[in-house]
C-alpha positions as CSV (number, residue, x, y, z in Angstrom):
1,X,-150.3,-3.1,-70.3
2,X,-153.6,-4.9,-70.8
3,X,-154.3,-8.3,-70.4
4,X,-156.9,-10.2,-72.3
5,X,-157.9,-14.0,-72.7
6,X,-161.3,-15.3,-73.3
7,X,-162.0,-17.7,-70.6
8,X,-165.2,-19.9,-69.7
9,X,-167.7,-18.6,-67.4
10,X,-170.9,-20.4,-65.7
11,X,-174.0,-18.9,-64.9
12,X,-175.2,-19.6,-61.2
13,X,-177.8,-17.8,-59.1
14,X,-176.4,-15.4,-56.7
15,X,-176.7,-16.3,-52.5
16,X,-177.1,-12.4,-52.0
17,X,-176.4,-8.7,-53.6
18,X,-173.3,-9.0,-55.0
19,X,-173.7,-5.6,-56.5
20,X,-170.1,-4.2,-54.9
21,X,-168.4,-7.7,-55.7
22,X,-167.7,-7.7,-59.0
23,X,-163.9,-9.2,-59.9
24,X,-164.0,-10.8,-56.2
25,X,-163.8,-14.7,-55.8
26,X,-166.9,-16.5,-55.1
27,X,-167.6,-20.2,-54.4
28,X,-170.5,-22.2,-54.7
29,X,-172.8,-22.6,-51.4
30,X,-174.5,-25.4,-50.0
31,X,-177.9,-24.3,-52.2
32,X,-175.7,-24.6,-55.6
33,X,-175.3,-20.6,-55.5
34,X,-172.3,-17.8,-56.3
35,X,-171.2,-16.6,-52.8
36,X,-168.0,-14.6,-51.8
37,X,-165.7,-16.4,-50.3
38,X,-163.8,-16.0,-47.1
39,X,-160.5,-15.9,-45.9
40,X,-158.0,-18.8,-47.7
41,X,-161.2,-20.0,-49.2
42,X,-161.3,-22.4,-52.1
43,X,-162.8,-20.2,-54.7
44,X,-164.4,-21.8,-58.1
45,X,-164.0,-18.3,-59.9
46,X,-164.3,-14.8,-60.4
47,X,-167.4,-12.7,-60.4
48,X,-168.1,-10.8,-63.7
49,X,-170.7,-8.8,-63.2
50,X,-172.9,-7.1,-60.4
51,X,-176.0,-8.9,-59.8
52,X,-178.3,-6.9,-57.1
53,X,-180.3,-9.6,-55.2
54,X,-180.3,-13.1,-54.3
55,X,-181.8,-14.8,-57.2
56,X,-180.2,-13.2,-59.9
57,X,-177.7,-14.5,-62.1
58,X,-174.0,-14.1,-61.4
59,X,-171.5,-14.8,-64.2
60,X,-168.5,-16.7,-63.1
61,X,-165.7,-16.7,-64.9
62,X,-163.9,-20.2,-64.0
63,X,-161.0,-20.3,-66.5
64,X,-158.5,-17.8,-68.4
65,X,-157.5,-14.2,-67.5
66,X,-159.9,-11.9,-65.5
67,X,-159.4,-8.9,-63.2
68,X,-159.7,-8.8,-59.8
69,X,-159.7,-6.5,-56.7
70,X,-156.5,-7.0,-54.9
71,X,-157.5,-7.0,-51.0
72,X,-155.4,-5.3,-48.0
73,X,-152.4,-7.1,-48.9
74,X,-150.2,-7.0,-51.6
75,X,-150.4,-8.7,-55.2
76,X,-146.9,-9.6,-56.7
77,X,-147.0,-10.4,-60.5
78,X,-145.9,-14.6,-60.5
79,X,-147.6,-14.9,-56.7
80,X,-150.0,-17.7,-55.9
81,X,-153.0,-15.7,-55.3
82,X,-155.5,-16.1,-52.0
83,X,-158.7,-15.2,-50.9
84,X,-159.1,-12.5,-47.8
85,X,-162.8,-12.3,-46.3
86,X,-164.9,-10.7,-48.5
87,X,-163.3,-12.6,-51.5
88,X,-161.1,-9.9,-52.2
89,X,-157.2,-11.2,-53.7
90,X,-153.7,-11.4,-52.0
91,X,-150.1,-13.0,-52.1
92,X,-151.4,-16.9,-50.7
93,X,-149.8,-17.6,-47.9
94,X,-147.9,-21.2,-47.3
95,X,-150.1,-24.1,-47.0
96,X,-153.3,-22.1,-48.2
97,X,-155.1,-23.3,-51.3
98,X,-154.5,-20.7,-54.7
99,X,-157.0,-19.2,-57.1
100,X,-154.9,-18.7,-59.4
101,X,-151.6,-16.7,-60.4
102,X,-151.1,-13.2,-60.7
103,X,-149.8,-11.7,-63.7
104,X,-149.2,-8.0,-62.6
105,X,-148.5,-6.2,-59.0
106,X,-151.1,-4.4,-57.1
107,X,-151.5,-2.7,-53.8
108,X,-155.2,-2.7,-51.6
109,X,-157.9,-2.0,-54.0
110,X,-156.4,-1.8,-57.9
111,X,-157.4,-3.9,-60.5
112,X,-154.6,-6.5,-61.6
113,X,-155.0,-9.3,-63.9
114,X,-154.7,-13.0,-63.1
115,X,-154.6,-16.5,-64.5
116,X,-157.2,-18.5,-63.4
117,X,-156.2,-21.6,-61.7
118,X,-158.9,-22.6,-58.7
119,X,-157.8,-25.5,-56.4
120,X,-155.1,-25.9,-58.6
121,X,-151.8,-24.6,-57.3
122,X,-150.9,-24.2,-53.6
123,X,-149.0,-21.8,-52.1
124,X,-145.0,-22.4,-51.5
């Protein structure tokens, strides 16, 4: 089943190539740019598209429904989702800071939707 929900993206100029990242979580650096984020990171949002060099622009979607590239763990529809280096997405672990919430299951490198919810829910 697809999911769809328009939801509000910023524009901010990428740290690096982000050309393999798109759907990952990024945060914004020191500089004020898009960067991937690490492990339990505290993303802003997901990235929409592929920009190839530092510089360019990266589109960052910061609220609503967007797809993203579940990491070497598991996603479980109704989980808190987490970041794993490389801003890639799992199950949160307890304590760690959510992205958001996932809507479907995944396993290490599908495609799931998820609610966009940065900073804002913590994992049980």
């Amino acid at each position: 089943m697809a999911y769809t929900e328009a939801g509000v993206c910023i524009t901010l100029e990428a740290a690096a190539d982000l050309s393999a990242a798109q759907y990952y979580a990024v945060y914004i650096d020191s500089n004020g740019q898009a960067a991937l984020c690490g492990a339990d990171a505290l993303a802003v949002g997901i990235l929409q598209n592929k920009p190839s060099a530092a510089g360019q622009a990266a589109t960052v979607q910061i609220s609503g429904v967007s797809k993203v590239v579940v990491g070497t763990g598991a996603a479980t529809a109704g989980a808190v989702a987490g970041t794993e280096a490389g801003g890639d997405l799992i199950d949160a672990g307890t304590g760690v800071s959510g992205v958001g919430v996932f809507i479907a299951s995944g396993t290490a490198g599908d495609i799931v939707p998820m609610l966009i919810l940065p900073r804002a829910a913590d994992a049980p």
